[in-house]
BATI-137502 format. One record per residue: chain; x, y, z of N, C-alpha, C, O in turn; residue number from 1. Coordinates in steps of 0.05 Angstrom, whole numbers. Layout:
BEGIN
<zavex><chaine>A</chaine><n_x>X</n_x><n_y>Y</n_y><n_z>Z</n_z><ca_x>X</ca_x><ca_y>Y</ca_y><ca_z>Z</ca_z><c_x>X</c_x><c_y>Y</c_y><c_z>Z</c_z><o_x>X</o_x><o_y>Y</o_y><o_z>Z</o_z><num>NUM</num></zavex>
...
This chain:
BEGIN
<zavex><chaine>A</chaine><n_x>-22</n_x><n_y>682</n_y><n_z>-135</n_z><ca_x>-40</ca_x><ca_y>660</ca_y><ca_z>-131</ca_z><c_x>-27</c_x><c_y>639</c_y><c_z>-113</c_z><o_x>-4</o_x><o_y>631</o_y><o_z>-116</o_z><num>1</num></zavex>
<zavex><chaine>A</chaine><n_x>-44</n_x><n_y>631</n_y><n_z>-92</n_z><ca_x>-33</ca_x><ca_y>608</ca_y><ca_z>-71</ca_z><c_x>-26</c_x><c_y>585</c_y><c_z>-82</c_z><o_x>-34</o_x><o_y>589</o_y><o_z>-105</o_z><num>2</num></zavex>
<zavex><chaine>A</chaine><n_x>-17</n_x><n_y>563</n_y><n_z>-81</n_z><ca_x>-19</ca_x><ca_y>542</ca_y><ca_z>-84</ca_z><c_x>-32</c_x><c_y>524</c_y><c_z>-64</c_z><o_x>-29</o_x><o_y>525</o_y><o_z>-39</o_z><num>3</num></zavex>
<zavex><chaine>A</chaine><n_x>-48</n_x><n_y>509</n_y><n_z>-77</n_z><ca_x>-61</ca_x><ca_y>488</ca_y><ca_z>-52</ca_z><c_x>-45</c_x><c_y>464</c_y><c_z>-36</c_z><o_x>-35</o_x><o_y>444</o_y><o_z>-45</o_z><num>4</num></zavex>
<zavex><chaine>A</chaine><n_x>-45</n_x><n_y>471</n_y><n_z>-15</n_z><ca_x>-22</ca_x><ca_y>443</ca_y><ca_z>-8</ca_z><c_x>-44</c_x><c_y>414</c_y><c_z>-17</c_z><o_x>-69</o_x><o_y>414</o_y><o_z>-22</o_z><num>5</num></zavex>
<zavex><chaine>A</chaine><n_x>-27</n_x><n_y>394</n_y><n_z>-17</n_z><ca_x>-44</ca_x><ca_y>369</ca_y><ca_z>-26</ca_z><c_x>-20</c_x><c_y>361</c_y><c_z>-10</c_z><o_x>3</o_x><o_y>369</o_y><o_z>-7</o_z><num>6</num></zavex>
<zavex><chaine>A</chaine><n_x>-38</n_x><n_y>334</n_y><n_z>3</n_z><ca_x>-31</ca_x><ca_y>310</ca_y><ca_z>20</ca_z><c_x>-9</c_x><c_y>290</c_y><c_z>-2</c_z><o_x>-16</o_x><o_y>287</o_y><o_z>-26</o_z><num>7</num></zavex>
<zavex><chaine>A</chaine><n_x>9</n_x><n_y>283</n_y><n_z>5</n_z><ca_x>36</ca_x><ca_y>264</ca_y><ca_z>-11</ca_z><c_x>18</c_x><c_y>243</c_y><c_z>-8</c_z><o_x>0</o_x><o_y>242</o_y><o_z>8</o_z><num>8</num></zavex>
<zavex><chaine>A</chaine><n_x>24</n_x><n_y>222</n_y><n_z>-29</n_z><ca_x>10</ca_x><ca_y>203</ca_y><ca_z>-32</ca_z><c_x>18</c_x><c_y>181</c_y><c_z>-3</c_z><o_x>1</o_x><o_y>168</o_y><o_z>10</o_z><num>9</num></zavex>
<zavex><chaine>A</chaine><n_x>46</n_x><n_y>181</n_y><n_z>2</n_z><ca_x>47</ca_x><ca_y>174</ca_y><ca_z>28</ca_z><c_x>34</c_x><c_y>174</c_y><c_z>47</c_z><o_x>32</o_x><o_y>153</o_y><o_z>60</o_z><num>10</num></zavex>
<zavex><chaine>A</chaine><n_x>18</n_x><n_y>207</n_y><n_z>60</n_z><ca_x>9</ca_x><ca_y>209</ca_y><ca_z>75</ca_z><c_x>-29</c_x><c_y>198</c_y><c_z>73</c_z><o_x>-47</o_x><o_y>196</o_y><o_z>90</o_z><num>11</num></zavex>
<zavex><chaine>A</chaine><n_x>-28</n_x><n_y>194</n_y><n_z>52</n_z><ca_x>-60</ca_x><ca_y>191</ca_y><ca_z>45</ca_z><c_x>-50</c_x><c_y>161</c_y><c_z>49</c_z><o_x>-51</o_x><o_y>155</o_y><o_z>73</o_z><num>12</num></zavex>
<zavex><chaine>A</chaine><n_x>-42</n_x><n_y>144</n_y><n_z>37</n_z><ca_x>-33</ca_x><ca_y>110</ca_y><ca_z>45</ca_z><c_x>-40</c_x><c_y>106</c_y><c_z>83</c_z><o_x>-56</o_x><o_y>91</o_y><o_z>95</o_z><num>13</num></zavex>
<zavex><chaine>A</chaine><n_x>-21</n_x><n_y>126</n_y><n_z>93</n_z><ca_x>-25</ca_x><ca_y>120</ca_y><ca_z>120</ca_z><c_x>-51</c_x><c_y>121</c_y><c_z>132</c_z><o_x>-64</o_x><o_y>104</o_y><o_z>144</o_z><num>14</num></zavex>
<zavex><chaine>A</chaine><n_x>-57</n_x><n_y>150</n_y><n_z>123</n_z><ca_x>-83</ca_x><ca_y>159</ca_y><ca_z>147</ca_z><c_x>-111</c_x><c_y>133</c_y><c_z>135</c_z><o_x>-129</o_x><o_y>127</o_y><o_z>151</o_z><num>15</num></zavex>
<zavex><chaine>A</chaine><n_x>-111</n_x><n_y>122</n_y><n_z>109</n_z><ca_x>-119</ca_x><ca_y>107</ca_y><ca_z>94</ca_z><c_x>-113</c_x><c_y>82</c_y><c_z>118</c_z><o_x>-131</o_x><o_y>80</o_y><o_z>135</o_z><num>16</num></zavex>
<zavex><chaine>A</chaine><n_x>-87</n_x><n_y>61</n_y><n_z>120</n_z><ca_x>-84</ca_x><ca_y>41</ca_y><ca_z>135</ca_z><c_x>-89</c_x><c_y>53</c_y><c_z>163</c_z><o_x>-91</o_x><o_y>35</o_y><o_z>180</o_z><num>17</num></zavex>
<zavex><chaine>A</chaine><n_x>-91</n_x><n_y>77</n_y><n_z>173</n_z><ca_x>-101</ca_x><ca_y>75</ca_y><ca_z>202</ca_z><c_x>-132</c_x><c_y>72</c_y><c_z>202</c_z><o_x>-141</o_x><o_y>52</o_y><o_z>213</o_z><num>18</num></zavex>
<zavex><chaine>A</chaine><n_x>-151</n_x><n_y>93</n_y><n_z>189</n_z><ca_x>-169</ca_x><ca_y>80</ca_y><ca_z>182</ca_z><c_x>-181</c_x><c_y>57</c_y><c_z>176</c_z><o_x>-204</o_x><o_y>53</o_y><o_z>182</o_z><num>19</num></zavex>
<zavex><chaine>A</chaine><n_x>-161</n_x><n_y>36</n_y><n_z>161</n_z><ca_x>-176</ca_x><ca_y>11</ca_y><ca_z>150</ca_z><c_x>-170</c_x><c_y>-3</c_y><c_z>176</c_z><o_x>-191</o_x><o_y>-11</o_y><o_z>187</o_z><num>20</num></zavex>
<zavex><chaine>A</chaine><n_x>-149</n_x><n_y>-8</n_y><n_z>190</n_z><ca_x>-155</ca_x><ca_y>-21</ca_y><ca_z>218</ca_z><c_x>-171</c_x><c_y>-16</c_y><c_z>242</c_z><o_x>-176</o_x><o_y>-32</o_y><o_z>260</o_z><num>21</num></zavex>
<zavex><chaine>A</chaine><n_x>-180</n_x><n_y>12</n_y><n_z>240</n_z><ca_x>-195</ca_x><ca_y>17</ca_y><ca_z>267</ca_z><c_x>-223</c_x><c_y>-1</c_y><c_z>250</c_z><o_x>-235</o_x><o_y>-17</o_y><o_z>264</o_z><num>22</num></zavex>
<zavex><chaine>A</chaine><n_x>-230</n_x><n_y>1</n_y><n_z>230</n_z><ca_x>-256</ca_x><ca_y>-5</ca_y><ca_z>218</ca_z><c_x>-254</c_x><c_y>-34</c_y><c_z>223</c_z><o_x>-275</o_x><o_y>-46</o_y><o_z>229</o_z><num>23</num></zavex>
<zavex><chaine>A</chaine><n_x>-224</n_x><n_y>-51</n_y><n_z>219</n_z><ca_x>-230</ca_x><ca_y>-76</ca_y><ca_z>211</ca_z><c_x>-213</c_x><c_y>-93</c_y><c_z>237</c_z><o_x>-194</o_x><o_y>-80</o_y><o_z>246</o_z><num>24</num></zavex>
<zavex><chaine>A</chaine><n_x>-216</n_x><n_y>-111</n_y><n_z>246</n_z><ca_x>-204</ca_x><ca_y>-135</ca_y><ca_z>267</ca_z><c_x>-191</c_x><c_y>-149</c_y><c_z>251</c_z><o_x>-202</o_x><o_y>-164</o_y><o_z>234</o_z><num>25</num></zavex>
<zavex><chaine>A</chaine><n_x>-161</n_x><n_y>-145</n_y><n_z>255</n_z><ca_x>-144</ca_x><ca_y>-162</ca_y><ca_z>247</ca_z><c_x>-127</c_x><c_y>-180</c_y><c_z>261</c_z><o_x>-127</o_x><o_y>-178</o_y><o_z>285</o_z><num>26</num></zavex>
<zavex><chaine>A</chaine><n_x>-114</n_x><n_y>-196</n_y><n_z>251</n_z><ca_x>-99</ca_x><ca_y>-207</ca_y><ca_z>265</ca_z><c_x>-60</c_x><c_y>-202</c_y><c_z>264</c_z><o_x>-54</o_x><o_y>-187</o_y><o_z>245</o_z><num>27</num></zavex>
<zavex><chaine>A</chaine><n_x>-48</n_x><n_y>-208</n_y><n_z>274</n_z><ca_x>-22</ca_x><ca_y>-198</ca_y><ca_z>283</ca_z><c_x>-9</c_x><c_y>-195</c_y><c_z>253</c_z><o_x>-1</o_x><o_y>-175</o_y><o_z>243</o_z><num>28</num></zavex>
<zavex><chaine>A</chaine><n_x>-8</n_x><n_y>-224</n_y><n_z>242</n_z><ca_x>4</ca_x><ca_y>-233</ca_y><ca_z>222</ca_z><c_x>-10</c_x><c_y>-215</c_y><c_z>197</c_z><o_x>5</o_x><o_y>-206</o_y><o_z>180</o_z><num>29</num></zavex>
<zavex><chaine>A</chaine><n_x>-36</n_x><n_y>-211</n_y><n_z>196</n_z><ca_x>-47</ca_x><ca_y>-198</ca_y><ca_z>178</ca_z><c_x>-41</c_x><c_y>-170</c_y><c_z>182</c_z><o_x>-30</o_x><o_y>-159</o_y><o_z>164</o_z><num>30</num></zavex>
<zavex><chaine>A</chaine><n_x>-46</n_x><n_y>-157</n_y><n_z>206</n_z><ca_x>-29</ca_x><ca_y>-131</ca_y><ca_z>214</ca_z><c_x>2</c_x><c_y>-125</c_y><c_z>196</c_z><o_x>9</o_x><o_y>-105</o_y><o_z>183</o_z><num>31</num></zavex>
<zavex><chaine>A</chaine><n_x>14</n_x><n_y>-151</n_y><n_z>203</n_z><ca_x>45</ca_x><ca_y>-137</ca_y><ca_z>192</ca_z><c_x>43</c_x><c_y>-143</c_y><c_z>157</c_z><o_x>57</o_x><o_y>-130</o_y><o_z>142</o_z><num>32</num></zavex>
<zavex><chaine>A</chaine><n_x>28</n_x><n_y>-160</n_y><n_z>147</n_z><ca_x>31</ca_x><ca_y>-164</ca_y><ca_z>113</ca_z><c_x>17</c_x><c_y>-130</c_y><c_z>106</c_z><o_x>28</o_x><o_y>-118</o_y><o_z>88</o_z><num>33</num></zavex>
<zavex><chaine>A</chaine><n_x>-2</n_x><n_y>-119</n_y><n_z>119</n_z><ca_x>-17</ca_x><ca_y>-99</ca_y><ca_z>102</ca_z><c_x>1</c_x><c_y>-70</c_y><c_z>108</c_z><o_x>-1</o_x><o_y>-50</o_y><o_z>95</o_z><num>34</num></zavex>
<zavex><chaine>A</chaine><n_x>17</n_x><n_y>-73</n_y><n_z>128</n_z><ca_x>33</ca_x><ca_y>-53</ca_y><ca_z>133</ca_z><c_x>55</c_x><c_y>-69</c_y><c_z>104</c_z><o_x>53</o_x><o_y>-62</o_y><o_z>81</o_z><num>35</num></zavex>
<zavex><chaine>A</chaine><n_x>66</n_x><n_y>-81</n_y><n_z>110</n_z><ca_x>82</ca_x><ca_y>-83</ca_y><ca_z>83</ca_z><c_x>67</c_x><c_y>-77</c_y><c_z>59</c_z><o_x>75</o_x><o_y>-64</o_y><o_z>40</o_z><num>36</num></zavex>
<zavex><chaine>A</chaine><n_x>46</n_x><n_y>-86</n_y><n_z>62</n_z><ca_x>29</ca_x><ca_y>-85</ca_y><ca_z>26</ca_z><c_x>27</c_x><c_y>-47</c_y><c_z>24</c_z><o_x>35</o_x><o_y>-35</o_y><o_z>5</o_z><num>37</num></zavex>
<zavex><chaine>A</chaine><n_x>15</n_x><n_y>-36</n_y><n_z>48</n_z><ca_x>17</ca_x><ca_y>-3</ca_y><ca_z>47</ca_z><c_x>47</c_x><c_y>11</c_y><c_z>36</c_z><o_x>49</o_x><o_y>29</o_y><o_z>20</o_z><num>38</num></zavex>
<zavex><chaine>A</chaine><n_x>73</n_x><n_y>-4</n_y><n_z>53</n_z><ca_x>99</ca_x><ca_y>16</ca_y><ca_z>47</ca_z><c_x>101</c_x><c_y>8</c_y><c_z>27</c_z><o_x>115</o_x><o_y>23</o_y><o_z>13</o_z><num>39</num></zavex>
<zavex><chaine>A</chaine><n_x>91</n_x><n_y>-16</n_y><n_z>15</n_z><ca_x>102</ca_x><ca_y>-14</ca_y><ca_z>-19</ca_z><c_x>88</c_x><c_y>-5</c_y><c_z>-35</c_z><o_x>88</o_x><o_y>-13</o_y><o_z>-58</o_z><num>40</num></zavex>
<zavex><chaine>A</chaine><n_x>66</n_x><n_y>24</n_y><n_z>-24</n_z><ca_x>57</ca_x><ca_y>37</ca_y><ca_z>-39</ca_z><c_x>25</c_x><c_y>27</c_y><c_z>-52</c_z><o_x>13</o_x><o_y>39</o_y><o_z>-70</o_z><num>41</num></zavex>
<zavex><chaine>A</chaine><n_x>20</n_x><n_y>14</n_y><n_z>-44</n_z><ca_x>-17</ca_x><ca_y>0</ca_y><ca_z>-53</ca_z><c_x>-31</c_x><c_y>11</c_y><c_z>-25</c_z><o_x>-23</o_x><o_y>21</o_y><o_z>-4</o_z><num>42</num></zavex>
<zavex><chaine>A</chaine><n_x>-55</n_x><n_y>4</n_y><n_z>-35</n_z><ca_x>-73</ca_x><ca_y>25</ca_y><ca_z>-18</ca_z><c_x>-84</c_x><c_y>6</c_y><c_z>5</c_z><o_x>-89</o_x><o_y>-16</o_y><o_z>-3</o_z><num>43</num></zavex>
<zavex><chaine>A</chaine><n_x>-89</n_x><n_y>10</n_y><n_z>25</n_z><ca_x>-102</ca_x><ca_y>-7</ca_y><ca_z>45</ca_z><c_x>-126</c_x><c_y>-31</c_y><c_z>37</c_z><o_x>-129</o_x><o_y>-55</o_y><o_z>42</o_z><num>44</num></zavex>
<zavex><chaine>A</chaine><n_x>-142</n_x><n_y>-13</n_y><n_z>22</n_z><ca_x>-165</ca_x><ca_y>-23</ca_y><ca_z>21</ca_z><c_x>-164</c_x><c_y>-44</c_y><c_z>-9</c_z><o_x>-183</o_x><o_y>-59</o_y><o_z>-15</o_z><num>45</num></zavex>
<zavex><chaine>A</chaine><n_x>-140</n_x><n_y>-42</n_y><n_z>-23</n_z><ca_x>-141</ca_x><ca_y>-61</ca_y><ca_z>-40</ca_z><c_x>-131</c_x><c_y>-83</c_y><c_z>-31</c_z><o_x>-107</o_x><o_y>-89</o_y><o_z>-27</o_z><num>46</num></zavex>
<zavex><chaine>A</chaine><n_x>-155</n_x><n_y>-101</n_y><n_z>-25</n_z><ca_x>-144</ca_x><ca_y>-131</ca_y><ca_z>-7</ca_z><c_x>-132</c_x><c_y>-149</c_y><c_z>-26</c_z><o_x>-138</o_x><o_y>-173</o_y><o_z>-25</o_z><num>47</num></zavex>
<zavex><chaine>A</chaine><n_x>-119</n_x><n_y>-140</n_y><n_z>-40</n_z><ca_x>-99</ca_x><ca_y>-170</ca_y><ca_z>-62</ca_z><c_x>-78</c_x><c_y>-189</c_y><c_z>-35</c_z><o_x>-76</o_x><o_y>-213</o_y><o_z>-33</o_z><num>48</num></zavex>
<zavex><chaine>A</chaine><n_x>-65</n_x><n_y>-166</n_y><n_z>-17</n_z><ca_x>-50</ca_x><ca_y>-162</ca_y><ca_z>-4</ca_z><c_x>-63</c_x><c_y>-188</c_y><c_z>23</c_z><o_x>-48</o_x><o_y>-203</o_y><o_z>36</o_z><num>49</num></zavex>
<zavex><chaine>A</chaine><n_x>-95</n_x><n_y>-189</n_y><n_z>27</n_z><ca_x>-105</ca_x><ca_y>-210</ca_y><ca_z>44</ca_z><c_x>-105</c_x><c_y>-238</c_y><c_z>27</c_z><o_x>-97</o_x><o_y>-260</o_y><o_z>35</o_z><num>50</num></zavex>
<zavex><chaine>A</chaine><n_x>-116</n_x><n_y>-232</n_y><n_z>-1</n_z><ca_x>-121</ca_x><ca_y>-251</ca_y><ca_z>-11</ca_z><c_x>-95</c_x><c_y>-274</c_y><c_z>-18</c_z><o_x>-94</o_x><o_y>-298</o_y><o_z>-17</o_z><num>51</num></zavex>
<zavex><chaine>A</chaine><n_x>-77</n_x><n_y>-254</n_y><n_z>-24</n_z><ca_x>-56</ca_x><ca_y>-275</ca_y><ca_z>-18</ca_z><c_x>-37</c_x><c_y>-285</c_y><c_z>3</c_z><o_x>-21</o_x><o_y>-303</o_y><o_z>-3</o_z><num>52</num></zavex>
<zavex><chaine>A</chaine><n_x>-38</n_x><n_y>-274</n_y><n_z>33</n_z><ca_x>-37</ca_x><ca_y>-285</ca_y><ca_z>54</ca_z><c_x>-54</c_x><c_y>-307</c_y><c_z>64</c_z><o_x>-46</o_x><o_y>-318</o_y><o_z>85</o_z><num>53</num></zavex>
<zavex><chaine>A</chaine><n_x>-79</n_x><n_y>-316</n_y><n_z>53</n_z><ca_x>-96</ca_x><ca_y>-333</ca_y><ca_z>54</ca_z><c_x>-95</c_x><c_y>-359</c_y><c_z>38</c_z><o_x>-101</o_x><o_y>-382</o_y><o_z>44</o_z><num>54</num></zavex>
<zavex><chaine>A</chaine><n_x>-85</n_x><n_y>-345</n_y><n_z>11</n_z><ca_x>-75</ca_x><ca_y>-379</ca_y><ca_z>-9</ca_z><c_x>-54</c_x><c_y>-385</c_y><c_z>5</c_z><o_x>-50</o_x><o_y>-409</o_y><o_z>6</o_z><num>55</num></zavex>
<zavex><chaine>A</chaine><n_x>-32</n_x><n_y>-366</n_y><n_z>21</n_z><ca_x>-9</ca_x><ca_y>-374</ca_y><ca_z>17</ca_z><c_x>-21</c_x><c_y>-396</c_y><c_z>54</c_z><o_x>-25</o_x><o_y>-421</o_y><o_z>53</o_z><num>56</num></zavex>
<zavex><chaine>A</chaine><n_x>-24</n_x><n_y>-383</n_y><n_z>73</n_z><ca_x>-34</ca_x><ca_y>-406</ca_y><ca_z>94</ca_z><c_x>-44</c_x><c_y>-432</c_y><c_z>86</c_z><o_x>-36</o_x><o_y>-454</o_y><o_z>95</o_z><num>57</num></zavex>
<zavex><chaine>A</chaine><n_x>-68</n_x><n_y>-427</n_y><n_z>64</n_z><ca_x>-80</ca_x><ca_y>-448</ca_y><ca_z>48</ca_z><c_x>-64</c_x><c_y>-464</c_y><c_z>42</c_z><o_x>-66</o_x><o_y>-486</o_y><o_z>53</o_z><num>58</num></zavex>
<zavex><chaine>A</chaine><n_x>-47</n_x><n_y>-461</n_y><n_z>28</n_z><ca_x>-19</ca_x><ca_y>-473</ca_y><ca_z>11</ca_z><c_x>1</c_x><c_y>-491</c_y><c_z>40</c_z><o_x>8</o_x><o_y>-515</o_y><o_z>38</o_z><num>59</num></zavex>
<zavex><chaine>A</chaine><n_x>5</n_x><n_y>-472</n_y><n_z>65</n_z><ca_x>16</ca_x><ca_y>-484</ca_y><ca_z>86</ca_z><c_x>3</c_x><c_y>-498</c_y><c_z>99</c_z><o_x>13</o_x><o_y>-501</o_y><o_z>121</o_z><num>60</num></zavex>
<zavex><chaine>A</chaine><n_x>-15</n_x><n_y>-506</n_y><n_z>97</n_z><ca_x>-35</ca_x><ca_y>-524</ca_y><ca_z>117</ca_z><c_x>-31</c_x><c_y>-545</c_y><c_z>96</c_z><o_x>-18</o_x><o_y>-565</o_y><o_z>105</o_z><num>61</num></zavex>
<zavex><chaine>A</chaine><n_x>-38</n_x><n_y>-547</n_y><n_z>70</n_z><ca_x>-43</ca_x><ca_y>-576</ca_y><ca_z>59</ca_z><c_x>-12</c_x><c_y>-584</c_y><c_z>46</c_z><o_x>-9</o_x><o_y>-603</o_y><o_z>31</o_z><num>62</num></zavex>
<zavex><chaine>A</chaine><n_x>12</n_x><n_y>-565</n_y><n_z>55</n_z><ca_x>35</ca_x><ca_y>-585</ca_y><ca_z>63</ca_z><c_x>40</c_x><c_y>-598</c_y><c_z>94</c_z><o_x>56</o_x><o_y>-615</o_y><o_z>102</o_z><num>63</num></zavex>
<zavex><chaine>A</chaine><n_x>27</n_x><n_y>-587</n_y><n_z>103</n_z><ca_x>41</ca_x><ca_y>-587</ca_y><ca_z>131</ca_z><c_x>39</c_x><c_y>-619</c_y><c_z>138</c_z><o_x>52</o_x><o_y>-626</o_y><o_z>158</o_z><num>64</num></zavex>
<zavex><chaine>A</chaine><n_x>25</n_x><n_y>-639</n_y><n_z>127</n_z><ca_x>19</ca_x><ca_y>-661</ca_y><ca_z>130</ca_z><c_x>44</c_x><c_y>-682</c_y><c_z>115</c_z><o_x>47</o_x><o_y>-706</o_y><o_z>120</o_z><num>65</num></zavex>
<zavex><chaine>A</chaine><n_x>60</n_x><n_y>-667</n_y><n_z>98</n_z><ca_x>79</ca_x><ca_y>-679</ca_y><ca_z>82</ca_z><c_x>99</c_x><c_y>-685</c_y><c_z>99</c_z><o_x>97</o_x><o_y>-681</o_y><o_z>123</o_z><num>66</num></zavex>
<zavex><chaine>A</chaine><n_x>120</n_x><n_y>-694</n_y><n_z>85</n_z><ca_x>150</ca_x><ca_y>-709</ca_y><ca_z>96</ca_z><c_x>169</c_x><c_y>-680</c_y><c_z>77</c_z><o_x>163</o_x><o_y>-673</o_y><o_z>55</o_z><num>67</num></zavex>
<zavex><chaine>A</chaine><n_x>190</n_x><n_y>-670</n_y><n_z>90</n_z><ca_x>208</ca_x><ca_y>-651</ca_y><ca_z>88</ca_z><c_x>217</c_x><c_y>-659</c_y><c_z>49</c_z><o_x>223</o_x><o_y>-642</o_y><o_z>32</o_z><num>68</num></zavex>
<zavex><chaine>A</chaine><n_x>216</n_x><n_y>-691</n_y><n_z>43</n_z><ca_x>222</ca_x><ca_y>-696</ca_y><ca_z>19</ca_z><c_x>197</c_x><c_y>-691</c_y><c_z>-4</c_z><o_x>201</o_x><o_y>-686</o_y><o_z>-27</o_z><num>69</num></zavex>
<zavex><chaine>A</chaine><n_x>178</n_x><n_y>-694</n_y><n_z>6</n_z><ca_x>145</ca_x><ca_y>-692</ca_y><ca_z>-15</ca_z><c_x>154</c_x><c_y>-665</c_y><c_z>-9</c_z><o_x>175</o_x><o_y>-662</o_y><o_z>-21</o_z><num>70</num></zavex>
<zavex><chaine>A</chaine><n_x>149</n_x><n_y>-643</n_y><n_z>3</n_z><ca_x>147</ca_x><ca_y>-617</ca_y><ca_z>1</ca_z><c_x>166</c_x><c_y>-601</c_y><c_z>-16</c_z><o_x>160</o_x><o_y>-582</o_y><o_z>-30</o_z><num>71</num></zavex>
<zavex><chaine>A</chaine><n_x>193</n_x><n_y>-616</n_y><n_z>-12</n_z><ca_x>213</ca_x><ca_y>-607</ca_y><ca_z>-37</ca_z><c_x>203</c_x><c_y>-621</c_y><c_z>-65</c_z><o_x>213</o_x><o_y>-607</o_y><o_z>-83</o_z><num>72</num></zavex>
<zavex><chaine>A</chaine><n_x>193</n_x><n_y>-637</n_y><n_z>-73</n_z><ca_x>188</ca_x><ca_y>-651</ca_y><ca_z>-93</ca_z><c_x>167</c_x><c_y>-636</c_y><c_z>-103</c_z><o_x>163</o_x><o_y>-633</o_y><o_z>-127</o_z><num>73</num></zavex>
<zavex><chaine>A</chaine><n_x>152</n_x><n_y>-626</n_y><n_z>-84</n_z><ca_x>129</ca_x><ca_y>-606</ca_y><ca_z>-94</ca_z><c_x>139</c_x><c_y>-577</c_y><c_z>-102</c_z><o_x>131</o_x><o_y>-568</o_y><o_z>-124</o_z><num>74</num></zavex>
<zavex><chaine>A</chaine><n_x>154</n_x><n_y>-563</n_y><n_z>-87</n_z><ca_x>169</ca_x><ca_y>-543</ca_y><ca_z>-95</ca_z><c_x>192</c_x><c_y>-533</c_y><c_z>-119</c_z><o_x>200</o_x><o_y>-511</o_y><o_z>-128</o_z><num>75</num></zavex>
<zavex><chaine>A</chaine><n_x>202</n_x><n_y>-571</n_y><n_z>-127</n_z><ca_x>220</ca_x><ca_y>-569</ca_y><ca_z>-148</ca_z><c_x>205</c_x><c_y>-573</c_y><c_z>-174</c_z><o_x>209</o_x><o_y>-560</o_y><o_z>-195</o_z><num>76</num></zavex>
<zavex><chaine>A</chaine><n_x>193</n_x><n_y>-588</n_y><n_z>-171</n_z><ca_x>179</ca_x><ca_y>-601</ca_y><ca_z>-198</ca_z><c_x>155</c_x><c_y>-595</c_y><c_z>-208</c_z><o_x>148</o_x><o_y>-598</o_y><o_z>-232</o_z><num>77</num></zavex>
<zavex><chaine>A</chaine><n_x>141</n_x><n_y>-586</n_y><n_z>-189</n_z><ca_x>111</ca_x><ca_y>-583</ca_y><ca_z>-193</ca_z><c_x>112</c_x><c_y>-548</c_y><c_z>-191</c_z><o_x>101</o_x><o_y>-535</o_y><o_z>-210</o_z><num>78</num></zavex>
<zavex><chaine>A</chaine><n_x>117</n_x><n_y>-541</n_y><n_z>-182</n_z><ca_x>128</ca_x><ca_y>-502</ca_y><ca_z>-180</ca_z><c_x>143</c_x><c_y>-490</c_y><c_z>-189</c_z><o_x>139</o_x><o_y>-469</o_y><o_z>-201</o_z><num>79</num></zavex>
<zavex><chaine>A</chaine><n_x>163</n_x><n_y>-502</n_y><n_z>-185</n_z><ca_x>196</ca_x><ca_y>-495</ca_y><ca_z>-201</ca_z><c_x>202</c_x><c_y>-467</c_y><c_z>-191</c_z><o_x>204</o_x><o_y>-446</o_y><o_z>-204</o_z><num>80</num></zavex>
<zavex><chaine>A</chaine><n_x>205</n_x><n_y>-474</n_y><n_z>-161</n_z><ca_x>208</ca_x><ca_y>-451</ca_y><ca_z>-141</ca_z><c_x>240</c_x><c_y>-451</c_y><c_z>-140</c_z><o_x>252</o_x><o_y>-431</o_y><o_z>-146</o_z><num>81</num></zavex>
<zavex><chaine>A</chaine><n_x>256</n_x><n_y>-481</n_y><n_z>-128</n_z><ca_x>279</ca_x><ca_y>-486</ca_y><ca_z>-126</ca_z><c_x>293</c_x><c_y>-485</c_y><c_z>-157</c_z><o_x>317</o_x><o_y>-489</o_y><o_z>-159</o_z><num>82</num></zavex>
């Protein structure tokens, strides 16, 4: 009895992210997060990977108005990133 070859889940991820870009207009920065979000093994089409490139811009736009000291004050205290 043959065995059926089956596609590595790797190779289904890819042909998957070549697909989801010819379908979709992206941009540069979005290009390189979904190639990261793909090698770490999630699937193209699960957009967690947009959604949080989008809070995270969100997040840099309504510091970007701060002083280098409010943005750490926001990061230490209010996040507890540092």
């Amino acid at each position: 009895m043959k065995k059926k070859k089956t596609k590595s889940k790797y190779r289904i991820r890819k042909n998957e992210l070549r697909k989801f870009e010819k379908e979709n207009k992206l941009t540069k920065k979005e290009k390189e997060r979904l190639h990261m979000w793909v090698d770490a093994g999630h699937s193209a089409y699960d957009l967690q990977w947009l959604y949080q490139l989008r809070e995270e811009e969100e997040f840099d736009e309504l510091l970007s108005g701060l002083t280098d000291a409010q943005v750490n004050y926001v990061y230490s205290y209010c996040m507890n990133w540092i």
